[in-house]
PDB file of N, CA, C, O and CB in Angstrom:
ATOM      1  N   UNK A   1      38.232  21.120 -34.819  1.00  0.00           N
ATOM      2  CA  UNK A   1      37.448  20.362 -33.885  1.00  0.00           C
ATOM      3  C   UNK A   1      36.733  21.332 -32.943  1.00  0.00           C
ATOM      4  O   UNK A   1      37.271  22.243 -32.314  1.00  0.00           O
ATOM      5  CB  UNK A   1      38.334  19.367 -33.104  1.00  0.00           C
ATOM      6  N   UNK A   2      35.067  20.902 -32.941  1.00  0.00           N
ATOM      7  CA  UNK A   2      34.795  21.938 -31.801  1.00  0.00           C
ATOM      8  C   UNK A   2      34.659  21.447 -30.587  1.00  0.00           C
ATOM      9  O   UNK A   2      34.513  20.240 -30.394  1.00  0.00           O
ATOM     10  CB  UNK A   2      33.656  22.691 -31.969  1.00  0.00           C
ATOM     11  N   UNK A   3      34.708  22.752 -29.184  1.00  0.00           N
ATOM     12  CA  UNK A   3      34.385  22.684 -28.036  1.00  0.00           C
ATOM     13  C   UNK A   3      33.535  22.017 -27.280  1.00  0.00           C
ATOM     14  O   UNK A   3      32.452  22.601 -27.333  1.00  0.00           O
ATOM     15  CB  UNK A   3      34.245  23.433 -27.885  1.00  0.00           C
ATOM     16  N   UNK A   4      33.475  20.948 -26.501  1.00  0.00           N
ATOM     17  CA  UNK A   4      32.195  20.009 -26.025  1.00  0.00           C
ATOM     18  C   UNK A   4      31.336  21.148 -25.583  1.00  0.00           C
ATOM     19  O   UNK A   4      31.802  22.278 -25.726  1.00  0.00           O
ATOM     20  CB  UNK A   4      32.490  18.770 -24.674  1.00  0.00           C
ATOM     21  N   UNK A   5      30.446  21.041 -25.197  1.00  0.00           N
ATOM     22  CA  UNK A   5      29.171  21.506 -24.616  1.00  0.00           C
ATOM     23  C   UNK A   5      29.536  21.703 -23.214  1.00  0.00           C
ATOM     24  O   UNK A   5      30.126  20.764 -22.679  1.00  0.00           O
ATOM     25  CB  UNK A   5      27.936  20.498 -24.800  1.00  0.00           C
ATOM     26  N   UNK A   6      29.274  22.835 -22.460  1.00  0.00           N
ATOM     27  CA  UNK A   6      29.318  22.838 -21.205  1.00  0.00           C
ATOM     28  C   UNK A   6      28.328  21.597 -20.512  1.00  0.00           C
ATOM     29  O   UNK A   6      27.254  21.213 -20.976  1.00  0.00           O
ATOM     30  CB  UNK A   6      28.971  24.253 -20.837  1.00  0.00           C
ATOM     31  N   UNK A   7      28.941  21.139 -19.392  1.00  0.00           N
ATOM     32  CA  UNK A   7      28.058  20.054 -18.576  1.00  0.00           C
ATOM     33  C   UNK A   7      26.827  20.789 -18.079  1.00  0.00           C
ATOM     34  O   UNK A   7      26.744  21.919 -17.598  1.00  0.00           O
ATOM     35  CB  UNK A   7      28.887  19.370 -17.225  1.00  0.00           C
ATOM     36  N   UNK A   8      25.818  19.809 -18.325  1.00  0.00           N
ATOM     37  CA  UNK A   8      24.382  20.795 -17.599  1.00  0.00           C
ATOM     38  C   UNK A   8      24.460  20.575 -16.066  1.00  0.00           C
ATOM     39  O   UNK A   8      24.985  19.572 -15.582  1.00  0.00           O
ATOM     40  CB  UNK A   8      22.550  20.156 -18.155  1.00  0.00           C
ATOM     41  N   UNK A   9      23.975  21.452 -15.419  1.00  0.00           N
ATOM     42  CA  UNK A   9      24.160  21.199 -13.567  1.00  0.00           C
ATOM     43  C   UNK A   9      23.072  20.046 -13.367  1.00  0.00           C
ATOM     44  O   UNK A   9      22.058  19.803 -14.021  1.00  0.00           O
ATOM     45  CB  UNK A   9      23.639  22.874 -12.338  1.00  0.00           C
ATOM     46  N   UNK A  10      23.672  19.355 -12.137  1.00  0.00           N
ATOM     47  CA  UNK A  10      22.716  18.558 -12.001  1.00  0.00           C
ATOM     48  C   UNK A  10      21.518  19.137 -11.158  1.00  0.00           C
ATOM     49  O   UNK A  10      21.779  20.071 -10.400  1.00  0.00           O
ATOM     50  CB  UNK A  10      23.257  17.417 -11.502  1.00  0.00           C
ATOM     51  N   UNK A  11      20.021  18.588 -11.236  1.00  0.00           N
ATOM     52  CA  UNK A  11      18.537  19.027 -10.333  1.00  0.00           C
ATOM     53  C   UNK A  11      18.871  18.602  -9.508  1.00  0.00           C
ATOM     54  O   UNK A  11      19.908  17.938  -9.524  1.00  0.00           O
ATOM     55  CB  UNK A  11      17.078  18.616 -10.547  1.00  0.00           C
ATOM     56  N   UNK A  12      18.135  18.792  -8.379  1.00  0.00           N
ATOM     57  CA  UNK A  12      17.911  17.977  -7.197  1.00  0.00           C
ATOM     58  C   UNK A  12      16.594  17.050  -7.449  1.00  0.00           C
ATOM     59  O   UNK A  12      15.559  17.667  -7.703  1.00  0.00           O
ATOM     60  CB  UNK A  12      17.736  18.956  -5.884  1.00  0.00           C
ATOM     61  N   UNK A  13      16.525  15.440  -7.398  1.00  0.00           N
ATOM     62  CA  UNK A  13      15.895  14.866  -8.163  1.00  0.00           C
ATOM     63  C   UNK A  13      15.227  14.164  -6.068  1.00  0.00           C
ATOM     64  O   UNK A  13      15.929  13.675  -5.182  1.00  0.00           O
ATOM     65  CB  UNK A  13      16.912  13.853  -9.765  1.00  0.00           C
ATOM     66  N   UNK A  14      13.811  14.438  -6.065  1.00  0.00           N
ATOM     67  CA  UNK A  14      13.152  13.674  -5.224  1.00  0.00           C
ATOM     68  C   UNK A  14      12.889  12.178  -5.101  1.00  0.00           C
ATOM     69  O   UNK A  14      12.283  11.518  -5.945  1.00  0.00           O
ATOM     70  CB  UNK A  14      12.242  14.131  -5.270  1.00  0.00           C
ATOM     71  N   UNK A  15      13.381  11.731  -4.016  1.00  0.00           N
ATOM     72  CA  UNK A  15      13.407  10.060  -4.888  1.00  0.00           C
ATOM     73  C   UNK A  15      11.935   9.992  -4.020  1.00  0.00           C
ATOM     74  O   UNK A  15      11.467  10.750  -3.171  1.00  0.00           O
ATOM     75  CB  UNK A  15      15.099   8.414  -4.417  1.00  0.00           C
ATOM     76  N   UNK A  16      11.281   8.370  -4.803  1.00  0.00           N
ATOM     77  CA  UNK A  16       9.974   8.350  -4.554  1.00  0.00           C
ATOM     78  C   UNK A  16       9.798   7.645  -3.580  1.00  0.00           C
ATOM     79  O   UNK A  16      10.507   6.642  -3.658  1.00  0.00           O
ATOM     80  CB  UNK A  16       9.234   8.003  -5.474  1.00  0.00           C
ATOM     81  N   UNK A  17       8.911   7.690  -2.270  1.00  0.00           N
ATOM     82  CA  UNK A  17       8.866   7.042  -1.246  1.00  0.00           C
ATOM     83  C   UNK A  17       8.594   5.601  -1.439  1.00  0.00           C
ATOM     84  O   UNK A  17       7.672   5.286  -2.191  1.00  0.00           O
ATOM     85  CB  UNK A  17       8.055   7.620  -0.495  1.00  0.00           C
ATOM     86  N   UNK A  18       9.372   4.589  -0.776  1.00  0.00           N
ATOM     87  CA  UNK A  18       8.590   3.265  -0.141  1.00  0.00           C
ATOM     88  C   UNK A  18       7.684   2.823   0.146  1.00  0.00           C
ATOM     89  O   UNK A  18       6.764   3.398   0.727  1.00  0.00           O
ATOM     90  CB  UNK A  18       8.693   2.956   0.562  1.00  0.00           C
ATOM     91  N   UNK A  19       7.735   1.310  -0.307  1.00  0.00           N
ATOM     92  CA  UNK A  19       6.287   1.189  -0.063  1.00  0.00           C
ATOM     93  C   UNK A  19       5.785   1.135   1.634  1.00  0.00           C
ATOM     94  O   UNK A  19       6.722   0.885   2.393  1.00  0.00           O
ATOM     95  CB  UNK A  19       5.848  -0.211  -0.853  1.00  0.00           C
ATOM     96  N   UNK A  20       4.743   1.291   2.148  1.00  0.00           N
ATOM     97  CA  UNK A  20       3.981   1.739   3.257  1.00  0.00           C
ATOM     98  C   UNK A  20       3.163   0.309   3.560  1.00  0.00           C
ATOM     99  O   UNK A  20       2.196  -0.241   3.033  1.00  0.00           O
ATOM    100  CB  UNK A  20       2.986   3.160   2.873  1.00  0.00           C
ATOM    101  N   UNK A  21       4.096  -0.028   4.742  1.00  0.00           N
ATOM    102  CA  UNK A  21       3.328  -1.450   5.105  1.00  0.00           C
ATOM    103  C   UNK A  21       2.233  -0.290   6.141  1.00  0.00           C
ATOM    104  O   UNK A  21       2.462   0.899   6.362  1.00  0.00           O
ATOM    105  CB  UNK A  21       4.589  -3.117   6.177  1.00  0.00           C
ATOM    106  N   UNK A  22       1.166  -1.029   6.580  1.00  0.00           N
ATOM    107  CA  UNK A  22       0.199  -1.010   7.431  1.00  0.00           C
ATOM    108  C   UNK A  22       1.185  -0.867   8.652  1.00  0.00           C
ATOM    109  O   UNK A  22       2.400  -0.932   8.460  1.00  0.00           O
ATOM    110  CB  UNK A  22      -0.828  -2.254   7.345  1.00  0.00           C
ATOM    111  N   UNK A  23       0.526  -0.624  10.214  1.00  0.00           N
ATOM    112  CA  UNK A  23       1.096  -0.942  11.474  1.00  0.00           C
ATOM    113  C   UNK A  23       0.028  -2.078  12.095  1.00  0.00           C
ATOM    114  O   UNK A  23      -1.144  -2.175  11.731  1.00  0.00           O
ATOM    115  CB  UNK A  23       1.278   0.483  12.430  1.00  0.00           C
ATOM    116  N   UNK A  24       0.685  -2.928  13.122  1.00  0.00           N
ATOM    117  CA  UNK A  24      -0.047  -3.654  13.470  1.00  0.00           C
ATOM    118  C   UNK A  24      -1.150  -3.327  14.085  1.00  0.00           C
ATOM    119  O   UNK A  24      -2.193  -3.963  13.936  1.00  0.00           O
ATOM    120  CB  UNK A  24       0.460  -4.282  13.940  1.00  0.00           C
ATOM    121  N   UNK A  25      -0.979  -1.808  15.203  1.00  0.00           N
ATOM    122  CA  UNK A  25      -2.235  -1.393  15.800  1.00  0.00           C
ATOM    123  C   UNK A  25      -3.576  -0.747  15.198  1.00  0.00           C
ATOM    124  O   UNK A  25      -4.675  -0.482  15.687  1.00  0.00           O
ATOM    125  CB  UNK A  25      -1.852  -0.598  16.613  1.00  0.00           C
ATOM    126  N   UNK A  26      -2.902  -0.583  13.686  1.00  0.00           N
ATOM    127  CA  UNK A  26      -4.365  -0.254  13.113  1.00  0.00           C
ATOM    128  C   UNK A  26      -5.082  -1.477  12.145  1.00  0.00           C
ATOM    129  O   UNK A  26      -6.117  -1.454  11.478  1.00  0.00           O
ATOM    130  CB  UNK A  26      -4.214   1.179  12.131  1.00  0.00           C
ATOM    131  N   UNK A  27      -4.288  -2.315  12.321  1.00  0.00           N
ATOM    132  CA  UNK A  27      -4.901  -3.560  11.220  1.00  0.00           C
ATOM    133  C   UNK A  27      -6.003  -4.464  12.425  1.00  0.00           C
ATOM    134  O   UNK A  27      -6.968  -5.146  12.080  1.00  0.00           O
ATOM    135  CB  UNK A  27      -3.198  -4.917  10.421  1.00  0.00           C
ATOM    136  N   UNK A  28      -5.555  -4.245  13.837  1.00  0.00           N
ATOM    137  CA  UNK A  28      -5.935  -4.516  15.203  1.00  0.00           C
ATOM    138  C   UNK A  28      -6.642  -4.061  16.333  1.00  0.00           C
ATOM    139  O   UNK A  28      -6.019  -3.321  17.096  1.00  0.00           O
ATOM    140  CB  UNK A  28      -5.227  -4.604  15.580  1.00  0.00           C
ATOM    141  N   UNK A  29      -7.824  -4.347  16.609  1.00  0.00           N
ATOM    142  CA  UNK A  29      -8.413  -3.537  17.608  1.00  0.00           C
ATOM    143  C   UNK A  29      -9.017  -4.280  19.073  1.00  0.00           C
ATOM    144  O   UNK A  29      -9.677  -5.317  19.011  1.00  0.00           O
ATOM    145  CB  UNK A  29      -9.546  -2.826  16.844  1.00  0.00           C
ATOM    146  N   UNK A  30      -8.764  -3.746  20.103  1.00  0.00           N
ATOM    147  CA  UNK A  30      -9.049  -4.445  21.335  1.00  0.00           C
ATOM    148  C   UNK A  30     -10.486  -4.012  21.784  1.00  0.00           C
ATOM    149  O   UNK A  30     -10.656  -2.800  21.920  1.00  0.00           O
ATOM    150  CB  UNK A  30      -7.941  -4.120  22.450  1.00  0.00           C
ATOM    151  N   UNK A  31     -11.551  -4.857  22.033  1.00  0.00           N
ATOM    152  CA  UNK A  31     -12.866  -4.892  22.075  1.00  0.00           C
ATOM    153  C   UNK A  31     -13.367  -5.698  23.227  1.00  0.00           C
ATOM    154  O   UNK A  31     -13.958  -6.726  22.898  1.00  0.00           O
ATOM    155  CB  UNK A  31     -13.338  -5.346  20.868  1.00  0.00           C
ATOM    156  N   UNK A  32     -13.255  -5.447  24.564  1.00  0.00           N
ATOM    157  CA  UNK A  32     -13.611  -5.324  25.397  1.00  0.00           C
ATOM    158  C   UNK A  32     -12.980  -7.146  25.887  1.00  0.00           C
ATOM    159  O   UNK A  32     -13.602  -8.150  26.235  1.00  0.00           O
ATOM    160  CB  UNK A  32     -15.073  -4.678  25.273  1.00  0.00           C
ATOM    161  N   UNK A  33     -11.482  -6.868  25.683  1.00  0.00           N
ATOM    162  CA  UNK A  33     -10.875  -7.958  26.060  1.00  0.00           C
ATOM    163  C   UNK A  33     -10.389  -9.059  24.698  1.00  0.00           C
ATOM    164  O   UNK A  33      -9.438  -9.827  24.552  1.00  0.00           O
ATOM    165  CB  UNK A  33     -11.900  -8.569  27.092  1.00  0.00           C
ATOM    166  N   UNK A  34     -11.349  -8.749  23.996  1.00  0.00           N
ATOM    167  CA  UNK A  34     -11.480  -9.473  22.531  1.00  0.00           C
ATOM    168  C   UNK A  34     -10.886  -8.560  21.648  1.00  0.00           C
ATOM    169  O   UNK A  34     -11.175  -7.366  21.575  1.00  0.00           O
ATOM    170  CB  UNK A  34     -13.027  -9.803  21.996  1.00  0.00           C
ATOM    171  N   UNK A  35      -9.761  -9.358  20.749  1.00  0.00           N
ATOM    172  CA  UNK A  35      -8.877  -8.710  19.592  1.00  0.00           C
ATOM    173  C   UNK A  35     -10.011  -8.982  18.477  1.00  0.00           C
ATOM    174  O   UNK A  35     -10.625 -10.000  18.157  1.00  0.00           O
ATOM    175  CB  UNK A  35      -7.158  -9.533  19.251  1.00  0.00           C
ATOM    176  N   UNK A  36     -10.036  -7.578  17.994  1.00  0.00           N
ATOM    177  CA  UNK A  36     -11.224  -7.717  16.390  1.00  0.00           C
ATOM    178  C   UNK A  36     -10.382  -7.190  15.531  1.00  0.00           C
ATOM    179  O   UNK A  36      -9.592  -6.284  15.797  1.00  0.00           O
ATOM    180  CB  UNK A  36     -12.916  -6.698  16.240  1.00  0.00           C
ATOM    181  N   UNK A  37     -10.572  -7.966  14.013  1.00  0.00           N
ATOM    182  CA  UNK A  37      -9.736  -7.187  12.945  1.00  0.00           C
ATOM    183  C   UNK A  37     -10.354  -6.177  12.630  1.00  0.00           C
ATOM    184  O   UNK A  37     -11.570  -6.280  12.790  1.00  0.00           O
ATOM    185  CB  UNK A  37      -9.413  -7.829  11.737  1.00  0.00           C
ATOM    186  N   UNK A  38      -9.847  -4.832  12.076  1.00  0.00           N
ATOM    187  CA  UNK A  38     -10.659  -3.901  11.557  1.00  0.00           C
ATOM    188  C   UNK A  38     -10.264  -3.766  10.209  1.00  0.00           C
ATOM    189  O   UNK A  38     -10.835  -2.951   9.485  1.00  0.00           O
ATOM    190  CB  UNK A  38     -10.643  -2.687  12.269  1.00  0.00           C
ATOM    191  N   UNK A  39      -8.963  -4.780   9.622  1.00  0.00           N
ATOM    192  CA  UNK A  39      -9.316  -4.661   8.068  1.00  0.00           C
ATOM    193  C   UNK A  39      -9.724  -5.780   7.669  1.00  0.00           C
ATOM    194  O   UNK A  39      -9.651  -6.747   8.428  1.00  0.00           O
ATOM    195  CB  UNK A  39      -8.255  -4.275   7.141  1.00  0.00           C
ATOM    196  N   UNK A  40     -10.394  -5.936   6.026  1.00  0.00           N
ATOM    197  CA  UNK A  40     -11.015  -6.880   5.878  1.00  0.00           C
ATOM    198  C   UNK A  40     -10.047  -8.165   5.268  1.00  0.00           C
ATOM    199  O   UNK A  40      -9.040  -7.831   4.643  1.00  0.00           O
ATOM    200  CB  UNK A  40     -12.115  -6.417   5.127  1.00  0.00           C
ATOM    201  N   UNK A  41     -10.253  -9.200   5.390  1.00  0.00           N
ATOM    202  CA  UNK A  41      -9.208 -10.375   5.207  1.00  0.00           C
ATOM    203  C   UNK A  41      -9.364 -10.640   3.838  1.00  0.00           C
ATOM    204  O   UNK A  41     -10.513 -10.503   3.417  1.00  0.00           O
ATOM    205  CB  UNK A  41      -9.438 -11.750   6.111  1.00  0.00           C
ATOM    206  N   UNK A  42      -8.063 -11.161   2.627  1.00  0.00           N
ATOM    207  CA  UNK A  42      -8.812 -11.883   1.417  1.00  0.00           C
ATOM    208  C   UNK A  42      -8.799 -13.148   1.188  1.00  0.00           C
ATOM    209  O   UNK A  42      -7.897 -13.985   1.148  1.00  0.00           O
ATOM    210  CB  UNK A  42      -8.449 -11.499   0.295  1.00  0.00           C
ATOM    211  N   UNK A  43      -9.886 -13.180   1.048  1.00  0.00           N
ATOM    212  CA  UNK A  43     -10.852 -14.674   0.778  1.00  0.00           C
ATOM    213  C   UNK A  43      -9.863 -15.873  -0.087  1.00  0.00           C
ATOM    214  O   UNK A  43     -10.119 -17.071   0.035  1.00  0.00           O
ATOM    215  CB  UNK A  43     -12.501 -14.230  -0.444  1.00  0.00           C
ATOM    216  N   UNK A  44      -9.087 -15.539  -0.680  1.00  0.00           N
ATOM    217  CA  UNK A  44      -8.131 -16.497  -1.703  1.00  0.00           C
ATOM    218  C   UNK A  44      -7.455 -16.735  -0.427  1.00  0.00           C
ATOM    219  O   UNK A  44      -7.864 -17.647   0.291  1.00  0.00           O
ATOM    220  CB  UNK A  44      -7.101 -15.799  -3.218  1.00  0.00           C
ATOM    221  N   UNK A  45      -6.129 -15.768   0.051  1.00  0.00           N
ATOM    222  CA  UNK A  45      -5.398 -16.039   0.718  1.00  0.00           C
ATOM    223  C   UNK A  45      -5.453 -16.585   2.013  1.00  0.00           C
ATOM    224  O   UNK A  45      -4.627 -17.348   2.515  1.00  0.00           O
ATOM    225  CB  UNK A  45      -4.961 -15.324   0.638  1.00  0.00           C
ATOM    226  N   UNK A  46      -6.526 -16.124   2.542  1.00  0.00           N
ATOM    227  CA  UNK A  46      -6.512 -16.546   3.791  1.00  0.00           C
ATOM    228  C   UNK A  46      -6.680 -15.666   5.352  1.00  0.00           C
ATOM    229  O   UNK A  46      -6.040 -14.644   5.106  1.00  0.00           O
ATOM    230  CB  UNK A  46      -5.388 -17.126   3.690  1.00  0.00           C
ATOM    231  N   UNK A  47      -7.024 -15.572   6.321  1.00  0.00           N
ATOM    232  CA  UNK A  47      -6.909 -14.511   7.152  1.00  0.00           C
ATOM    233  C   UNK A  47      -5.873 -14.253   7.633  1.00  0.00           C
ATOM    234  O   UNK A  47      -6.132 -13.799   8.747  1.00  0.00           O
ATOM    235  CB  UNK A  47      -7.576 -14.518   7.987  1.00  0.00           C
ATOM    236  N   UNK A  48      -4.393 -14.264   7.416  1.00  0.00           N
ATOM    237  CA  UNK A  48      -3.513 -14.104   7.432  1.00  0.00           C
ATOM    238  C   UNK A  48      -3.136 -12.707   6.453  1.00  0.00           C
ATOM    239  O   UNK A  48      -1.992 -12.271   6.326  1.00  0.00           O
ATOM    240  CB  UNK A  48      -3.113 -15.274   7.290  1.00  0.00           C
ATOM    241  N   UNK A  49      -4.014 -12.287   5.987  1.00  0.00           N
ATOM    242  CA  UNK A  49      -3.324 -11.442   4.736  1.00  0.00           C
ATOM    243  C   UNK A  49      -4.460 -10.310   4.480  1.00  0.00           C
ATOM    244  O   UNK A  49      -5.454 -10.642   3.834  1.00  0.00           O
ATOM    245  CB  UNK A  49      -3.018 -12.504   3.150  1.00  0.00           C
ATOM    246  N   UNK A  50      -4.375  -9.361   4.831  1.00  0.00           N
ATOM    247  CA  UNK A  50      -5.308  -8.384   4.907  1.00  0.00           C
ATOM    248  C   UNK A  50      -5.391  -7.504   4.067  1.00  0.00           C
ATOM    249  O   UNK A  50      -4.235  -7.246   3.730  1.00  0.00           O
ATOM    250  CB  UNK A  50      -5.276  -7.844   5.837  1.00  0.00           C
ATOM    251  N   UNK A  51      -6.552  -6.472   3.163  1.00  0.00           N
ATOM    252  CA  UNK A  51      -6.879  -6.056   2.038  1.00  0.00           C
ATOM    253  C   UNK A  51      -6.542  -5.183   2.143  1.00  0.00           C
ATOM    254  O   UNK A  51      -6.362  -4.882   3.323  1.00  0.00           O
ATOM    255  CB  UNK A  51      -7.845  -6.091   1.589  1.00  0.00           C
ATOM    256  N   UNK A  52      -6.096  -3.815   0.838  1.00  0.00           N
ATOM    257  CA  UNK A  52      -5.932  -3.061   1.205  1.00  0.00           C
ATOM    258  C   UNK A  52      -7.243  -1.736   1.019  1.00  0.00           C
ATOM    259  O   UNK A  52      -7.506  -1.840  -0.179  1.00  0.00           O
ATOM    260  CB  UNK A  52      -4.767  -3.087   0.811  1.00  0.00           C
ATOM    261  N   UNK A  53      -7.597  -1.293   1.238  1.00  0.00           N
ATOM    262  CA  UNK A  53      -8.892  -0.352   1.314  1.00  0.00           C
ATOM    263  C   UNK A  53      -8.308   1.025   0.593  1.00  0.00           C
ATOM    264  O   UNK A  53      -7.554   1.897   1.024  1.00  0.00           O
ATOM    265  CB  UNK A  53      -9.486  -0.044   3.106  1.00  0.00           C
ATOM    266  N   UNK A  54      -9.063   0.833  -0.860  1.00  0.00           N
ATOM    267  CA  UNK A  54      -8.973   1.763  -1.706  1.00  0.00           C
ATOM    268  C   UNK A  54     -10.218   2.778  -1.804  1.00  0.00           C
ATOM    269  O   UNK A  54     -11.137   2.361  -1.099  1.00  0.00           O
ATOM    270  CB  UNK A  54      -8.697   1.124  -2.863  1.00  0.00           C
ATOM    271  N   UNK A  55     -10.584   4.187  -2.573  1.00  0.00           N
ATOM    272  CA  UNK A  55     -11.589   4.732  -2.316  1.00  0.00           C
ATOM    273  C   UNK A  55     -13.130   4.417  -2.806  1.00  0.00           C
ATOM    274  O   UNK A  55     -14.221   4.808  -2.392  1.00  0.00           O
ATOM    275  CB  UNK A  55     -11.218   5.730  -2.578  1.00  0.00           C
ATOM    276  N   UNK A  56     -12.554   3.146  -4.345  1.00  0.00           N
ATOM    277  CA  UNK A  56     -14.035   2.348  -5.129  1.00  0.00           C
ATOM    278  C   UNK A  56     -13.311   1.014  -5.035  1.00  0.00           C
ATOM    279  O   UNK A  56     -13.744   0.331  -5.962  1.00  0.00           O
ATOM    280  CB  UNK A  56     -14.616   2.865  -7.113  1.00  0.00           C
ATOM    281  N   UNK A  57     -12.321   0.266  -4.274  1.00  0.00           N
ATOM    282  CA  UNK A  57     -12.076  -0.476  -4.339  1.00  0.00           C
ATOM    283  C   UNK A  57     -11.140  -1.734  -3.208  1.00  0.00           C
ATOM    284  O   UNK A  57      -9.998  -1.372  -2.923  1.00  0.00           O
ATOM    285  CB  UNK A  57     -11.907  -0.020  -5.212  1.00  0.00           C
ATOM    286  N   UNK A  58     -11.437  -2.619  -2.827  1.00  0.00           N
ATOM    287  CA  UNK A  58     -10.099  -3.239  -1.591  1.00  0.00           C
ATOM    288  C   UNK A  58      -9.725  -4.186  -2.770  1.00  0.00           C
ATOM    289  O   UNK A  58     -10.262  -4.739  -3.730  1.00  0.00           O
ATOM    290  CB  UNK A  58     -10.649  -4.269   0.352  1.00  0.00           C
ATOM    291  N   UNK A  59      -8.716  -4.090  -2.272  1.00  0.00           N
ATOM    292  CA  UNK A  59      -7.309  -5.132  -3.757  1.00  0.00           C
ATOM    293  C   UNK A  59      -6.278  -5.911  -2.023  1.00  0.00           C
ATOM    294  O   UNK A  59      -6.021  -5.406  -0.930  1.00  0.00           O
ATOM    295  CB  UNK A  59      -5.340  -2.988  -5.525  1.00  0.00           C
ATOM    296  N   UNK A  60      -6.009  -7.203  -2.599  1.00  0.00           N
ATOM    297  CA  UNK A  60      -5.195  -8.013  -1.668  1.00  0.00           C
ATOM    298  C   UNK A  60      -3.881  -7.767  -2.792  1.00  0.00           C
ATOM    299  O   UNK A  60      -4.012  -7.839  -4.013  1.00  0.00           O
ATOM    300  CB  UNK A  60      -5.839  -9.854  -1.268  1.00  0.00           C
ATOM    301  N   UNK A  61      -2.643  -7.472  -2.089  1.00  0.00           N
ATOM    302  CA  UNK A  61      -1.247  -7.512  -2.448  1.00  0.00           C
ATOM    303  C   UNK A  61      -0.644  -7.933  -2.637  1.00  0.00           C
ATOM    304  O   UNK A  61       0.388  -7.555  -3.190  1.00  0.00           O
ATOM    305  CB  UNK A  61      -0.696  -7.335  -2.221  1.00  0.00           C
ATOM    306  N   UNK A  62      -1.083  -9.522  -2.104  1.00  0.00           N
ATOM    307  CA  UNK A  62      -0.578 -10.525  -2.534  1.00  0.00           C
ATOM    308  C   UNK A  62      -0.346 -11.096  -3.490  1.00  0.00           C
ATOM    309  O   UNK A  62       0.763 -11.335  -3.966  1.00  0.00           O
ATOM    310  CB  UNK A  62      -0.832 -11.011  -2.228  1.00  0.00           C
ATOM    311  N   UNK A  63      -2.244 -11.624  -4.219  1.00  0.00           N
ATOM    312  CA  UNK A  63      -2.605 -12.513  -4.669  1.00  0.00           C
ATOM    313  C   UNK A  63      -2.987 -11.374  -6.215  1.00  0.00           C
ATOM    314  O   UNK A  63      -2.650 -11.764  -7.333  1.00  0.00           O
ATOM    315  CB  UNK A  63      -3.703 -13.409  -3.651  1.00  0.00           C
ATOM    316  N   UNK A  64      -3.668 -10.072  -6.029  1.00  0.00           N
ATOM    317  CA  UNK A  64      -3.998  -9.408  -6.584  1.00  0.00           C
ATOM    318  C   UNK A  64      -5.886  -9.488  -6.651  1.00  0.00           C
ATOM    319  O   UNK A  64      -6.498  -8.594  -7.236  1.00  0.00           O
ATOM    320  CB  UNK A  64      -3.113  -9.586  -7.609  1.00  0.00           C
ATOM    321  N   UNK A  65      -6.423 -10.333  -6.165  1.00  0.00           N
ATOM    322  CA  UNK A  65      -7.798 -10.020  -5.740  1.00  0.00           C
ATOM    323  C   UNK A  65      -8.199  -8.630  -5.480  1.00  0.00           C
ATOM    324  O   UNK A  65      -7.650  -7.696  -4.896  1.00  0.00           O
ATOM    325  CB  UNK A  65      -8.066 -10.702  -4.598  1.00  0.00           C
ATOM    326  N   UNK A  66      -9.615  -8.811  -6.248  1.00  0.00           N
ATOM    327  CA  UNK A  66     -10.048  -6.692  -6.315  1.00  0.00           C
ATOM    328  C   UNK A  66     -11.755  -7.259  -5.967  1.00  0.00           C
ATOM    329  O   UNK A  66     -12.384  -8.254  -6.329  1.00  0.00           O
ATOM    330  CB  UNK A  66      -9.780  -5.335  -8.793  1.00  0.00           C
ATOM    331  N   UNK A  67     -12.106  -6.021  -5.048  1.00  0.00           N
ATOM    332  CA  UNK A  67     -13.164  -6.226  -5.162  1.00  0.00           C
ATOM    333  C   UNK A  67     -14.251  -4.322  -5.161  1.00  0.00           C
ATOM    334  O   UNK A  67     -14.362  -3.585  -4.181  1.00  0.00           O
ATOM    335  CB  UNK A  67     -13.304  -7.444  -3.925  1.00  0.00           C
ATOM    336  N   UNK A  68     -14.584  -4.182  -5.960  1.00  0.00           N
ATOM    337  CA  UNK A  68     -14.900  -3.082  -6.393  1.00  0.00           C
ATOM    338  C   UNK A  68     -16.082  -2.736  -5.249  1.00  0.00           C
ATOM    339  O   UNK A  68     -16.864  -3.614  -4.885  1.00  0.00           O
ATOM    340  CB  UNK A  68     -15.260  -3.154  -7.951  1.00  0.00           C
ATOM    341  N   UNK A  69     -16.137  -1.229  -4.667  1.00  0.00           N
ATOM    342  CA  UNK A  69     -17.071  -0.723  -4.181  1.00  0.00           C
ATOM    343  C   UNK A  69     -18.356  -0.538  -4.990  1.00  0.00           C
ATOM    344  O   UNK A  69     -18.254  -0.258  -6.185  1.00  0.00           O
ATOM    345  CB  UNK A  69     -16.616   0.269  -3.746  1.00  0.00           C
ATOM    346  N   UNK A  70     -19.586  -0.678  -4.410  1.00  0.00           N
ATOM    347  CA  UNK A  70     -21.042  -0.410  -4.960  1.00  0.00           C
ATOM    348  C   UNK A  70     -20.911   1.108  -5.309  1.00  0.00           C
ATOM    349  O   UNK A  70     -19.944   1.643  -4.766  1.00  0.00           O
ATOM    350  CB  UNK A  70     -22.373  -0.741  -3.775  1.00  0.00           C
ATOM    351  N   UNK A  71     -21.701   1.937  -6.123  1.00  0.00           N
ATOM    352  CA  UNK A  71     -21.849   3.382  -5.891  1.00  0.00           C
ATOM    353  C   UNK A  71     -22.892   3.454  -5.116  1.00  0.00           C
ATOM    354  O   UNK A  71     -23.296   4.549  -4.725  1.00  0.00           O
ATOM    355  CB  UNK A  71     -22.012   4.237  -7.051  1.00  0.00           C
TER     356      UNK A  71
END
């Protein structure tokens, strides 16, 4: 009978970050007394639910609505 195999060492394995909600003060902006949104809302869901701003594209997270940038 032969000898098992030495155990391989274990890596140090990076686990992958969480997902990254928004903060409220940047989804929010105060405008001269008046609260303005500064992201854009999606149209299915509702203004309750804000897009997320990609570099050719805003996609809602919810619903999955995409709406592609012009070049």
């Amino acid at each position: 009978m032969a000898a098992p195999a030495p155990a391989a060492k274990k890596k140090d394995v990076k686990k992958a970050a969480g997902p990254k909600s928004i903060s409220k003060r940047n989804a929010y902006k105060i405008d001269g007394g008046k609260v303005v949104r500064t992201k854009q809302a999606c149209p299915k869901c509702g203004p309750g639910i804000f897009m997320a701003t990609h570099k050719d594209r805003v996609s809602c997270g919810k619903c999955g609505y995409t709406e592609f940038k012009k070049s």
